[in-house]
N, C-alpha and C positions, 0 to 999 in steps of 0.2 A: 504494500500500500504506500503509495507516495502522498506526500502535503502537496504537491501543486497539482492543483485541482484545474481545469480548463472552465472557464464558464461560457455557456452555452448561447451561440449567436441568438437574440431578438429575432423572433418570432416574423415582427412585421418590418425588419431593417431591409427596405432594398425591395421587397417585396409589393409594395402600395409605390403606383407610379405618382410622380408630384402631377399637382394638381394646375394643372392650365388655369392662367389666371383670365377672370371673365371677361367677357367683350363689353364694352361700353355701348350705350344705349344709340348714342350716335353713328358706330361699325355696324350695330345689327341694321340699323334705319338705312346706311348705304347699302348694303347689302343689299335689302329688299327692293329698293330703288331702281338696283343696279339690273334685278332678277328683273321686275317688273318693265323696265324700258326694252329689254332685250327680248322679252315676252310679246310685246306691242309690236313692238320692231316685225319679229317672227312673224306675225299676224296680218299684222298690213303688207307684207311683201306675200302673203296665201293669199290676199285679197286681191294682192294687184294682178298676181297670174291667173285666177279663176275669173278676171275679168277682161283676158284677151279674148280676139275674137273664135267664136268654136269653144269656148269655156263654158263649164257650168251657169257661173254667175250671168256673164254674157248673154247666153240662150234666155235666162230669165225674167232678165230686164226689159229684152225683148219682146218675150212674149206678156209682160207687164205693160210696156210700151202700148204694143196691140191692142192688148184686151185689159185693159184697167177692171171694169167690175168683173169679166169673167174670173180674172186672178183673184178679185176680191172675195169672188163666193167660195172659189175652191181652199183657199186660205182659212174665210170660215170656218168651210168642212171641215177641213183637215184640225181646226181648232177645238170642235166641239168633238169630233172621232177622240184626239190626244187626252179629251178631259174625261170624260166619258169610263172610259178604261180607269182611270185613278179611283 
């Protein structure tokens, strides 16, 4: 039996990663800013191709154009069918 005794490494030494210090109210707020412009962005440029000509949006306008209450009644339709089901 010897007196030098070893003692035994801490449990939680090294073990627990340090802790990221938190973002400021102001980083999170860019953040979202940043997400959200780039979101819009994405969005309007789907908009502006689905409104060349031979495109979805295009055909529609057009047949809007045409027929204003026809597209209106079917819009309707198509409004009270969507609600109907809920």
């Amino acid at each position: 039996m010897t007196d030098d005794a070893t003692t035994p490494p801490y449990i939680y030494e090294g073990v627990d990663p340090v802790p990221e210090p938190k973002s400021t109210i102001s980083e999170t707020i860019s953040e979202v800013t940043d997400t959200v412009k780039d979101t819009v962005h994405r969005l309007g440029d789907a908009i502006e191709s689905g409104k060349k000509p031979g495109m979805p949006l295009s055909i529609l306008a057009n047949v809007a154009r045409e027929a204003p209450l026809g597209s209106l009644l079917v819009a309707f339709l198509l409004g009270v069918a969507v609600a109907r089901r809920r």
